[in-house]
C-alpha positions as CSV (number, residue, x, y, z in Angstrom):
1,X,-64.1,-75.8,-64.6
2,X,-61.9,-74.5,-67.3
3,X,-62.5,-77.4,-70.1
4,X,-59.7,-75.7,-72.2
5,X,-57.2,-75.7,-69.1
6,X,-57.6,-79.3,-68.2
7,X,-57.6,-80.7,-72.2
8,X,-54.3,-79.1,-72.5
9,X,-53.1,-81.3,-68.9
10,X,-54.7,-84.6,-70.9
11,X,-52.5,-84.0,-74.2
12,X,-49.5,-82.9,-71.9
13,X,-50.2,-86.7,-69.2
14,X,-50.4,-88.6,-73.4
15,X,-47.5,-86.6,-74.7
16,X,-45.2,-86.9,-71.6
17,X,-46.3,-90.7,-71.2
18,X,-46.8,-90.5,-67.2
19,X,-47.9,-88.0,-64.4
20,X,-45.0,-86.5,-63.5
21,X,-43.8,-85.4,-67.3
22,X,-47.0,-83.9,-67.4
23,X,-46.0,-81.9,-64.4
24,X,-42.5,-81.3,-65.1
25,X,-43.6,-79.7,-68.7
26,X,-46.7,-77.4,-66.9
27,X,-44.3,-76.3,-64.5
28,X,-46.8,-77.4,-61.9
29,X,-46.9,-80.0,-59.3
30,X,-47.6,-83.9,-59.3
31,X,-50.7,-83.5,-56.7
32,X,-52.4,-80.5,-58.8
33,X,-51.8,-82.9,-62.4
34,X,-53.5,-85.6,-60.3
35,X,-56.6,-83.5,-59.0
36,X,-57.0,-82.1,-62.7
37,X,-57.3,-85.2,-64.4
38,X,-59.4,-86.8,-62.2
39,X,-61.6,-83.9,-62.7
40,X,-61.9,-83.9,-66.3
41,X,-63.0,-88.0,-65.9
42,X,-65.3,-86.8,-63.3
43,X,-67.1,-84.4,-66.0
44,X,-66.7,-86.5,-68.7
45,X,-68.0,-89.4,-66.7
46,X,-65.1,-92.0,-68.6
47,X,-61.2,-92.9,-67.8
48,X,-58.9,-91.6,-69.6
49,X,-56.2,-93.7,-68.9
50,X,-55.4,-97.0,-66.8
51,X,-53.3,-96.2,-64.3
52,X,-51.2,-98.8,-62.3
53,X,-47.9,-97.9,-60.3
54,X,-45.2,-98.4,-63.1
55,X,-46.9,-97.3,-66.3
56,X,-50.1,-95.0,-68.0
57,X,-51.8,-96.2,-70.7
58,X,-54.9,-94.5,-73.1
59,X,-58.0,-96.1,-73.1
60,X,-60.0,-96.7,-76.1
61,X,-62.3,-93.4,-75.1
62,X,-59.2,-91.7,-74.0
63,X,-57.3,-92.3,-77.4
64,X,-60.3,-90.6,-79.4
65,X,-60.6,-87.8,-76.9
66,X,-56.7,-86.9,-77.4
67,X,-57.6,-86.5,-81.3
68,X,-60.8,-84.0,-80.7
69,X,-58.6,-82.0,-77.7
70,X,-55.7,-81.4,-80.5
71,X,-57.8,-80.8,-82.8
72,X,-59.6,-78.0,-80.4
73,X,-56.6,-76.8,-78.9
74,X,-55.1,-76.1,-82.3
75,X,-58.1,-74.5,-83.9
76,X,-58.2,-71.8,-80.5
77,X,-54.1,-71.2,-81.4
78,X,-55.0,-71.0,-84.0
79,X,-57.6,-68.1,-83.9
80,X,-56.0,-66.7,-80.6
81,X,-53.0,-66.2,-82.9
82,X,-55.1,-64.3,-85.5
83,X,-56.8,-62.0,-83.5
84,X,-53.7,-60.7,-81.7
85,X,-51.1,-60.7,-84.6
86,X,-54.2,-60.0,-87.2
87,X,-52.8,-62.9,-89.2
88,X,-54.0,-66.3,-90.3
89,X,-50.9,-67.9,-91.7
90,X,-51.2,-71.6,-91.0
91,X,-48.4,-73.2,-88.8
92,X,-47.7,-76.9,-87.9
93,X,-47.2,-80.2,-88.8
94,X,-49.4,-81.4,-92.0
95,X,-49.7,-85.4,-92.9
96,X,-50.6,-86.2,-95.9
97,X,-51.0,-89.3,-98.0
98,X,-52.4,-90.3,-101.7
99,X,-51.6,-92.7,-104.2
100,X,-48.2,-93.1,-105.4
101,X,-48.5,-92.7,-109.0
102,X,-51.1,-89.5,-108.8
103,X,-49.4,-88.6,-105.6
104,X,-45.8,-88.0,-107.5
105,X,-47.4,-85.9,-110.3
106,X,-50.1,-83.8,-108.8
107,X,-50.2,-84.1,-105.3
108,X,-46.5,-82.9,-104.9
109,X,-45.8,-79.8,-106.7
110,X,-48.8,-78.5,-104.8
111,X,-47.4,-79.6,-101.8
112,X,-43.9,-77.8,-103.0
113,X,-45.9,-74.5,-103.5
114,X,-47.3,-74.5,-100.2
115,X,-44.1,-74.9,-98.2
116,X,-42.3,-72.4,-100.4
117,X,-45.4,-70.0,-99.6
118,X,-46.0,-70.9,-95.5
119,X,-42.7,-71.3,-93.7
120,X,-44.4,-72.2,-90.6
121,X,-45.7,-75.4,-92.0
122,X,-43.8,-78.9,-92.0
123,X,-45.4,-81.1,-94.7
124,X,-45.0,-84.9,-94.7
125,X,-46.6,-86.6,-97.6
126,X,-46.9,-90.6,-97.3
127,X,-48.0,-92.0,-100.9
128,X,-49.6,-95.5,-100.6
129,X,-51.7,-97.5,-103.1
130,X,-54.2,-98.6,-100.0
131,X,-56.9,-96.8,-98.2
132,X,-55.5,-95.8,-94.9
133,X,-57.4,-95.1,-91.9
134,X,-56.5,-91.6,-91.4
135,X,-57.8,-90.9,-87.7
136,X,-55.7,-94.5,-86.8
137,X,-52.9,-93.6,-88.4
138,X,-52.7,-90.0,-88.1
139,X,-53.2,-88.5,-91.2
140,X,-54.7,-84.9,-91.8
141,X,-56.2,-85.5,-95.2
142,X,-55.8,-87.8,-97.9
143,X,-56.2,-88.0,-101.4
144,X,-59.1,-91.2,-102.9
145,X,-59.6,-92.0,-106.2
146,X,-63.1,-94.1,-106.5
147,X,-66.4,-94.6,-105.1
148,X,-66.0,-93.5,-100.9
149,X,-67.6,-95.5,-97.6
150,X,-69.9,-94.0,-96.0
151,X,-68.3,-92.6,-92.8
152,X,-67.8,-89.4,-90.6
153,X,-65.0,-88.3,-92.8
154,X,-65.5,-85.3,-94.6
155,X,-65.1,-85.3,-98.5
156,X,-64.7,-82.9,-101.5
157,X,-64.6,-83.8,-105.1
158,X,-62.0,-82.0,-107.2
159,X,-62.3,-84.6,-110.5
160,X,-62.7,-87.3,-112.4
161,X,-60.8,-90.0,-114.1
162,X,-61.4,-92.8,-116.2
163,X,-60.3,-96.5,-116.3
164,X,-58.9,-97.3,-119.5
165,X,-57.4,-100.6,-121.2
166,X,-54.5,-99.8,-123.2
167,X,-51.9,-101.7,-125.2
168,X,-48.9,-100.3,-127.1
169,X,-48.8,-100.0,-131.0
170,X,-46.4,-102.8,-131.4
171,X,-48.9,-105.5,-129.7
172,X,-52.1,-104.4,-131.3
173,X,-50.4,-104.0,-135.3
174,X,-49.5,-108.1,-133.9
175,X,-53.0,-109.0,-132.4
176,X,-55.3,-106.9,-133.9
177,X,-57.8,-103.7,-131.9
178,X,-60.4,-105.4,-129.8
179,X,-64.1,-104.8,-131.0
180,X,-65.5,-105.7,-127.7
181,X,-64.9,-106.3,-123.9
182,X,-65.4,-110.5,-124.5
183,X,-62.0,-110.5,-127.1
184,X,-59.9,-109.9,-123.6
185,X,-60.5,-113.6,-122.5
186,X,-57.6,-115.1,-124.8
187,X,-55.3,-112.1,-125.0
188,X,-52.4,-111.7,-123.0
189,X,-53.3,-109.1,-120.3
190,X,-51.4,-107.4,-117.7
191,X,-52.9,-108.2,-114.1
192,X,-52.3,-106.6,-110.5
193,X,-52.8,-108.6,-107.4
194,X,-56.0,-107.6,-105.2
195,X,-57.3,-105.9,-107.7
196,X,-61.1,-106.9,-108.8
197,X,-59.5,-110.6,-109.0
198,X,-59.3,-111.6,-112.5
199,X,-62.1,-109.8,-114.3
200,X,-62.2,-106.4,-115.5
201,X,-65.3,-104.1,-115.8
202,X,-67.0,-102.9,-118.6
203,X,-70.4,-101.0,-119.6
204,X,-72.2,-102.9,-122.6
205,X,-75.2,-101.2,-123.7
206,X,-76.0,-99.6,-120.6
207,X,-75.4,-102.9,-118.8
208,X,-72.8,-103.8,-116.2
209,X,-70.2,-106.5,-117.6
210,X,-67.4,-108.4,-116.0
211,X,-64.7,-110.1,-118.6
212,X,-62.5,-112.7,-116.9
213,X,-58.9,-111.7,-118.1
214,X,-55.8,-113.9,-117.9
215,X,-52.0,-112.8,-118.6
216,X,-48.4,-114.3,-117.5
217,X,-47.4,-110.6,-115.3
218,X,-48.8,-110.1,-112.6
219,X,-47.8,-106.8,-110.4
220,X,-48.8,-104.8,-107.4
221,X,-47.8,-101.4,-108.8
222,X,-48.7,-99.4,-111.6
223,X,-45.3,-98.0,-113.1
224,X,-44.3,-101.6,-114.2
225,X,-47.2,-102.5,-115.2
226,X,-47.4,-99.7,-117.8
227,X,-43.5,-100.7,-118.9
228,X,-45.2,-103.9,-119.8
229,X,-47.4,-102.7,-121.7
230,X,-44.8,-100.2,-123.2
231,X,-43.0,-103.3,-124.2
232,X,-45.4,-105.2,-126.2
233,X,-46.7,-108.0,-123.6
234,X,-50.2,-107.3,-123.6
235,X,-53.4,-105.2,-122.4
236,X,-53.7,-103.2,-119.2
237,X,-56.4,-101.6,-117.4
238,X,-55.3,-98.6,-115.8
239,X,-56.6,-95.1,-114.7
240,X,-56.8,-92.6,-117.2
241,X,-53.9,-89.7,-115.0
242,X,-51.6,-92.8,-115.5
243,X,-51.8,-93.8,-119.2
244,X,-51.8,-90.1,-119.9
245,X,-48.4,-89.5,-120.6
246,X,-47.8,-92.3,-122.7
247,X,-51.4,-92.1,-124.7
248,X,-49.8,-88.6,-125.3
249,X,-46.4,-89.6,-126.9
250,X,-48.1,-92.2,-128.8
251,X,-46.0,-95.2,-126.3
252,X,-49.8,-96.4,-125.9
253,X,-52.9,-96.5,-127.4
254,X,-56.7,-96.6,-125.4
255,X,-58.7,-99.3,-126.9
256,X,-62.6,-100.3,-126.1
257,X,-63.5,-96.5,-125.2
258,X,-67.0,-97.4,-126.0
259,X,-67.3,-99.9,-123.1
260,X,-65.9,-97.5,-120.7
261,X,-67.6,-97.2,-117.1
262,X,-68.4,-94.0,-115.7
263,X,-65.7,-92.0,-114.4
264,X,-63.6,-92.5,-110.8
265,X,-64.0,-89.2,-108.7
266,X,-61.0,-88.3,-107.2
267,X,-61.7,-86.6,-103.3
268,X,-59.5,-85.0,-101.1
269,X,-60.7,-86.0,-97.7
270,X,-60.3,-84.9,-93.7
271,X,-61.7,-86.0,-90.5
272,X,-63.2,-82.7,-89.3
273,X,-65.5,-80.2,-91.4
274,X,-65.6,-78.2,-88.4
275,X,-62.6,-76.9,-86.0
276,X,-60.7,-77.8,-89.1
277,X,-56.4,-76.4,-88.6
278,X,-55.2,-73.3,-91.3
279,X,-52.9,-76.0,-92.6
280,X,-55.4,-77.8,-93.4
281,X,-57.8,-75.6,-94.9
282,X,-54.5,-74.3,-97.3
283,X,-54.0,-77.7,-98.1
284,X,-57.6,-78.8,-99.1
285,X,-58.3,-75.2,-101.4
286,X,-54.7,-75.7,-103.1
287,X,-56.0,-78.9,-104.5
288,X,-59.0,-77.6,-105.7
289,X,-57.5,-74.7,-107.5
290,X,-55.0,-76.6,-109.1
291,X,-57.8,-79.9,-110.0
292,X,-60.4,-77.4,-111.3
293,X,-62.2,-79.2,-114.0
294,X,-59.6,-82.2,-113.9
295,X,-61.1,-84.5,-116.0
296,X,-59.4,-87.1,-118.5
């Protein structure tokens, strides 16, 4: 049986949604796409599809089979291509997705470099402030920031970031500098929705604190969150990459550095260690070079 024959006739029956498009794009017959996929469920020893006279449909084992085949069939293009052209330039469609905020200032100028340097590859770059399930939802790698689940993904560290509580100069010159985490109960502090609920998290003496926080804004994305606290309204707790152009320009001011937790790691993370596409690979060692020693 030639396994890499009859993988290529599964993507082709899942890309071509029935039988016959499957046939019609090997330039092969209806009868000879039928025997082939009943032999590759024969030596797997699952369905593949459910079959009925008006439509095909994945099953659940046939839906994670067609990720593994893709990925196997593009990792022997892949190599296949090196060998005879004695290249490896990475080709093909590479999803992406990271935070927005950290997404927009470091994860897309390398993204910009590595189009501009590897015509063959097509780059879409989602940026979401959610964890996505990146076999589900198709994704090559991702960029986390934070503790990870455990789970088959694969996972390389290229920083760390802190979580900060800032306020501009205006508030604090009206309300005074905290002197500890507890102080945060009657100010006015910027909240996001889903996040931790209402208490922030502090280290006191080597001891794990939670402060319950209150504040009139509430928001589900950073940016105006931090134009709040550019304006005067109150406390924030953000991530250090975020505050760090304001903090810079003086707009804000960290406060209660001594109460800090330990730093966020920020990963870049894929599905596949091994088998893993050129894309890929140029993807995941561009965002190491340019995150060496990112720390803040």
């Amino acid at each position: 049986m030639d396994l890499l024959k009859h993988m290529s006739l599964f993507v082709a029956i899942a890309d071509g949604g029935s039988l016959t498009a499957a046939a019609q794009s090997l330039d092969s017959s209806l009868p000879s796409v039928v025997r082939g996929l009943a032999t590759l469920e024969g030596h797997l020893g699952v369905r593949l599809f459910n079959r009925s006279t008006r439509r095909i449909a994945l099953t659940e084992e046939g839906r994670r089979y067609l990720l593994d085949c893709r990925q196997v069939l593009s990792a022997v293009h892949e190599a296949d291509a090196a060998v005879r052209a004695d290249v490896t330039e990475p080709t093909g469609q590479l999803r992406i997705t990271a935070p927005v905020l950290f997404g927009q200032m470091y994860v897309a100028p390398v993204v910009n470099r590595l189009v501009a340097s590897h015509p063959g590859v097509r780059v879409e770059l989602i940026l979401l402030d959610r964890v996505v399930n990146l076999v589900e939802e198709g994704f090559d790698a991702a960029i986390r920031i934070g503790a990870l689940d455990d789970s088959s993904l694969v996972a390389q560290t290229l920083g760390m970031v802190r979580q900060v509580v800032v306020a501009s100069p205006d508030y604090l010159a009206r309300h005074g500098r905290p002197a500890h985490p507890r102080e945060l109960r009657t100010a006015e502090c910027i909240r996001f929705t889903g996040r931790h609920g209402a208490n922030w998290r502090f280290m006191d003496g080597g001891r794990r604190i939670q402060v319950p926080i209150d504040g009139r804004f509430s928001f589900n994305l950073v940016a105006p969150g931090l134009a709040a606290c550019r304006d005067g309204l109150g406390f924030g707790s953000f991530l250090s990459y975020q505050t760090a152009p304001d903090v810079e320009r003086g707009a804000l001011e960290i406060v209660l550095a001594d109460f800090e937790r330990p730093p966020h790691p920020i990963s870049v993370i894929y599905p596949h260690a091994r088998l893993l596409p050129a894309r890929t690979r140029v993807f995941v060692d561009s965002m190491r070079q340019a995150l060496a020693g990112f720390s803040m």
